[in-house]
KOLZALUM-901902 format. One record per residue (C-alpha): x, y, z; residue number from 0. Coordinates in steps of 0.02 Angstrom, whole numbers, plus 50000, padded with zeros to 5 digits. Layout:
// residues N
> east	north	up	num
> X	Y	Z	NUM
...
//
This chain:
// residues 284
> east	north	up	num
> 53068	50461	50420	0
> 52913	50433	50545	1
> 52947	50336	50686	2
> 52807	50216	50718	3
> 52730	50295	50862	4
> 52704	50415	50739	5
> 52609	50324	50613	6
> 52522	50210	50731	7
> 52453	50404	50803	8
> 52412	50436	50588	9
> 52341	50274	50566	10
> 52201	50306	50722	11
> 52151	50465	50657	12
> 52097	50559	50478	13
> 52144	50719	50388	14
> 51992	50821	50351	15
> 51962	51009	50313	16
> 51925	51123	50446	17
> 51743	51160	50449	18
> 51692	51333	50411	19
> 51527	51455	50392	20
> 51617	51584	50259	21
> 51527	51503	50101	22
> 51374	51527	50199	23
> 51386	51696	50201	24
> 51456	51729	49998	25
> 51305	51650	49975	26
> 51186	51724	50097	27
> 51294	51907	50028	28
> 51249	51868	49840	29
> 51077	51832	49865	30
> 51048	51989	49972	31
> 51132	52078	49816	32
> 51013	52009	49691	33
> 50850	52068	49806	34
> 50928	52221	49835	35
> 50893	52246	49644	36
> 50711	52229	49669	37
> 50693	52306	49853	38
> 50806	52436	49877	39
> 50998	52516	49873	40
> 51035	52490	50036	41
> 50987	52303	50049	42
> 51119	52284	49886	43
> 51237	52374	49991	44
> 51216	52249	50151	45
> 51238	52113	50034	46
> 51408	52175	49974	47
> 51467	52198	50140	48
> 51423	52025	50169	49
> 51493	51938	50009	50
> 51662	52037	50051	51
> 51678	51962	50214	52
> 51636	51791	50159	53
> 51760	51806	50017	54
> 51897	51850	50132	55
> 51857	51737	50258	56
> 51836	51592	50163	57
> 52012	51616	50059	58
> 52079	51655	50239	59
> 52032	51480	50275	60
> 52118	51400	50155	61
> 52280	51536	50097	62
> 52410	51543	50144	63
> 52393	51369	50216	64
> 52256	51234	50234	65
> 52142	51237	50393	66
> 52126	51057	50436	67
> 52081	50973	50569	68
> 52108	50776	50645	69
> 51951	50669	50679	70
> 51981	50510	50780	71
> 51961	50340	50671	72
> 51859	50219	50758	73
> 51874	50030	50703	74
> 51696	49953	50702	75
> 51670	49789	50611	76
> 51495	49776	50558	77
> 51435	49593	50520	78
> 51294	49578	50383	79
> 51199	49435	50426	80
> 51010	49363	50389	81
> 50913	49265	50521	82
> 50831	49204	50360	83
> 50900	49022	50282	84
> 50839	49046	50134	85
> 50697	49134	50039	86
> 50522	49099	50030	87
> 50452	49052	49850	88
> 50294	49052	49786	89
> 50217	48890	49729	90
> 50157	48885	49561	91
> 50201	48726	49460	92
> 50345	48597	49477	93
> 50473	48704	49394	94
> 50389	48850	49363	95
> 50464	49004	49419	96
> 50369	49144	49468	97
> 50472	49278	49347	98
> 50419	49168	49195	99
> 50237	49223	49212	100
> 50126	49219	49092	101
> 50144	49074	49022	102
> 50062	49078	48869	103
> 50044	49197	48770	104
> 49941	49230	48602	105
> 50027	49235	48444	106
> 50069	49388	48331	107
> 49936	49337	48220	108
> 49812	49324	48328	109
> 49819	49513	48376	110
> 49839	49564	48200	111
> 49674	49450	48141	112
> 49594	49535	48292	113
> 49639	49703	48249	114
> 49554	49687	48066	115
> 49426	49615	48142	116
> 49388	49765	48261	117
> 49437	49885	48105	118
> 49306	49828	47997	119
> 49154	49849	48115	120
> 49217	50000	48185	121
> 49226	50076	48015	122
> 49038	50003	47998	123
> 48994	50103	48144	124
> 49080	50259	48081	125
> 48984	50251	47915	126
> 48797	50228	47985	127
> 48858	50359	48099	128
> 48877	50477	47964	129
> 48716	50402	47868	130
> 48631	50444	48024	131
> 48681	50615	48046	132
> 48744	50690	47885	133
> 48651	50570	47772	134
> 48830	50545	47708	135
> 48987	50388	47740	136
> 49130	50528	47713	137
> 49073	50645	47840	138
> 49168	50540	47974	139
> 49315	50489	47856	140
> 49350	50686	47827	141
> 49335	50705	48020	142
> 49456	50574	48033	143
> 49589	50655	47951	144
> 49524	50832	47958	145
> 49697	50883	48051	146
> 49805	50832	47907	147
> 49701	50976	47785	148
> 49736	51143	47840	149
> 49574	51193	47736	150
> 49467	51091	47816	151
> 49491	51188	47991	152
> 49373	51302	47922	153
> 49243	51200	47814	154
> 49065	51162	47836	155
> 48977	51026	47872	156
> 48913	51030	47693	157
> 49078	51032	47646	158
> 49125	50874	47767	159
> 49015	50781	47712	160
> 49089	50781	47528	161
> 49187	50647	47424	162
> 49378	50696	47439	163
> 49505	50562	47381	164
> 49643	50646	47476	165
> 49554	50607	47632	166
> 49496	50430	47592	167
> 49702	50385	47553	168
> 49745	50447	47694	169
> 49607	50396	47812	170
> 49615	50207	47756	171
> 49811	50189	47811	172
> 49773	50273	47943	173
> 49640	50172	48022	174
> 49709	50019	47991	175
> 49881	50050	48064	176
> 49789	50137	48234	177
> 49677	49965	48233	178
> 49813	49851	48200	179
> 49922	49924	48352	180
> 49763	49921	48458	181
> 49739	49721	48405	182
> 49940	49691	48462	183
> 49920	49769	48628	184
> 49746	49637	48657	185
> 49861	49517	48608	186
> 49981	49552	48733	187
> 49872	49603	48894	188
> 49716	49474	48875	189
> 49836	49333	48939	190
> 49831	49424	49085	191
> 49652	49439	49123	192
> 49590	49245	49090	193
> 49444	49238	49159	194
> 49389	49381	49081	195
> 49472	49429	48917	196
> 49310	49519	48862	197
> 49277	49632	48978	198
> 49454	49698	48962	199
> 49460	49696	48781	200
> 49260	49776	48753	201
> 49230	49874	48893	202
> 49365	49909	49018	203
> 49519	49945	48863	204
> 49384	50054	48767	205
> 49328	50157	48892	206
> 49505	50219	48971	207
> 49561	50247	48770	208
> 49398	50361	48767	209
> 49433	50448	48924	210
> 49614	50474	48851	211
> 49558	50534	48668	212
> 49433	50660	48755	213
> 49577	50724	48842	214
> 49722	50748	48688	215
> 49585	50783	48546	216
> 49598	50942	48562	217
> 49779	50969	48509	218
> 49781	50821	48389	219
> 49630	50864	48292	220
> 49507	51019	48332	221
> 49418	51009	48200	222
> 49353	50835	48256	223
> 49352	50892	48440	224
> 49224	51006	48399	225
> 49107	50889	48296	226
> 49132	50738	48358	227
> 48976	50622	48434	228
> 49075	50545	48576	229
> 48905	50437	48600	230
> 48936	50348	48451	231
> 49148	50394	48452	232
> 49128	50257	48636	233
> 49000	50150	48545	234
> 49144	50107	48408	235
> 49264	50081	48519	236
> 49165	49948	48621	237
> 49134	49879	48454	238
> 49283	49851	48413	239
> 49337	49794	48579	240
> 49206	49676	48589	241
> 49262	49605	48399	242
> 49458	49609	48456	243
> 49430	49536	48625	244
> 49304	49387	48552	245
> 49436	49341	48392	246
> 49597	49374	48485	247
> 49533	49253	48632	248
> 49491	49137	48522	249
> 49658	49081	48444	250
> 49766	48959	48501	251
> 49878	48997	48640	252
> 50063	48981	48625	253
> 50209	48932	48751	254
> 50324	49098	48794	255
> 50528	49049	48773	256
> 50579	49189	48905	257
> 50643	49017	49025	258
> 50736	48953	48875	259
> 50912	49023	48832	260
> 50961	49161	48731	261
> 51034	49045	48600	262
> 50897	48936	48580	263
> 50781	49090	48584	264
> 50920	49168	48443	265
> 50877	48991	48344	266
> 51037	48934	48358	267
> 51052	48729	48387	268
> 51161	48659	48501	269
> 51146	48506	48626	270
> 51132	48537	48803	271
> 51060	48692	48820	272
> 50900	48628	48887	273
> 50840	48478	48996	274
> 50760	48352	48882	275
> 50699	48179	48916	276
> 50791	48044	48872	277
> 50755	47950	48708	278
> 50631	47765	48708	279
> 50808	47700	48670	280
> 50906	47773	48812	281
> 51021	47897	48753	282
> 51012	48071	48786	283
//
């Protein structure tokens, strides 16, 4: 058994492997071998000598016995402490934390009445578009949905500019889901510009979705890369914006329930989960 001196002399110190420069050189050895395949023999041959020697050293080190060596253990108590006594909150409203911002928030609806709003004069704009420059409203529907027709890749703009029910199923659903996502998202950011909620929703939103289709069109749908007007393409946009932004700001706003529990959040009723005033009566 270990008399104390002796673990009093294991208790001050710690048990770590010797240090050692051998895997160093394996490595240093095996990349030299792997250049030596691109350079020359002899710099394959340098590297061999090398990953030999680190081999053998480094199972030297550690067969038939452990190199280890004994690093002193010093005792130093470190004492986390603040000079702070307490933390400095923003002011906003008698219980109002700062994490609870927005709000208000619009409704659901009101992004979804905003994005049919948008939808329908952005298709207007789309149509005298194509009355405009192909004396024809299915010219831009086809371009629309020009990269789900593999035959269309190669068509005129005669051909464009024809009837095709295919097209016109798929263009409709299309354009309404696209305008319908775009009139959730207005929902969601314009409570956070409000002093402004239309210049984000007809100007600033349009342009950077623009400047993003311009970028992607190209793999989505070539076909429409190459003819589209972006004049008029940014023109429908701010339409729409402008229609979004001006219906979506318009609705009622309503109170967010991210401070109120989870249950009552989940709909589930139960007393005391929130502070409530008192009845005219007195009782809770």
């Amino acid at each position: 058994m270990e008399s104390d001196t002796t673990k009093e002399i294991h208790a001050r110190r710690v048990e770590l492997p010797q240090p050692t420069a051998w895997p160093v050189v394996l490595a240093f050895g095996l990349t030299t071998v792997a250049a030596g395949l691109i350079t020359g023999v002899s710099v394959s041959i340098l590297g061999g000598i090398l990953t030999i020697a680190g081999i053998v050293g480094w199972f030297r080190a550690v067969l038939p016995q452990e190199a280890h060596e004994y690093l002193p253990v010093e005792r130093d108590l470190t004492v986390i402490a603040s000079a702070r006594s307490g933390v400095d909150r923003i002011a906003i409203a008698p219980g109002v934390n700062r994490a609870w911002l927005p709000l208000e928030a619009y409704p659901i609806s009101a992004g979804i009445k905003g994005g049919l709003a948008g939808c329908v004069v952005m298709a207007l704009l789309a149509i005298t578009y194509g009355l405009l420059s192909q004396k024809s409203i299915w010219y831009p529907i086809n371009l629309l949905v020009a990269g789900f027709f593999p035959e269309m890749v190669s068509a005129t703009t005669a051909q464009l500019a024809k009837f095709s029910p295919a097209a016109l199923l798929i263009a409709i659903p299309l354009h309404l889901i696209i305008s319908l996502t775009v009139g959730l998202l207005y929902g969601a950011m314009l409570p956070m510009f409000p002093r402004r909620p239309i210049l984000l929703g007809g100007f600033i939103a349009p342009i950077m979705w623009s400047g993003l289709v311009y970028t992607i069109l190209g793999l989505v749908n070539p076909v429409l890369d190459q003819r589209i007007n972006w004049f008029w393409f940014a023109l429908s946009q701010v339409g729409f914006g402008l229609v979004a932004g001006i219906i979506v700001s318009r609705q009622e706003l309503v109170r967010t329930a991210q401070a109120m529990p989870f249950l009552i959040r989940a709909g589930v009723e139960s007393p005391g989960l929130r502070n409530e005033p008192p009845s005219e009566d007195g009782r809770p």
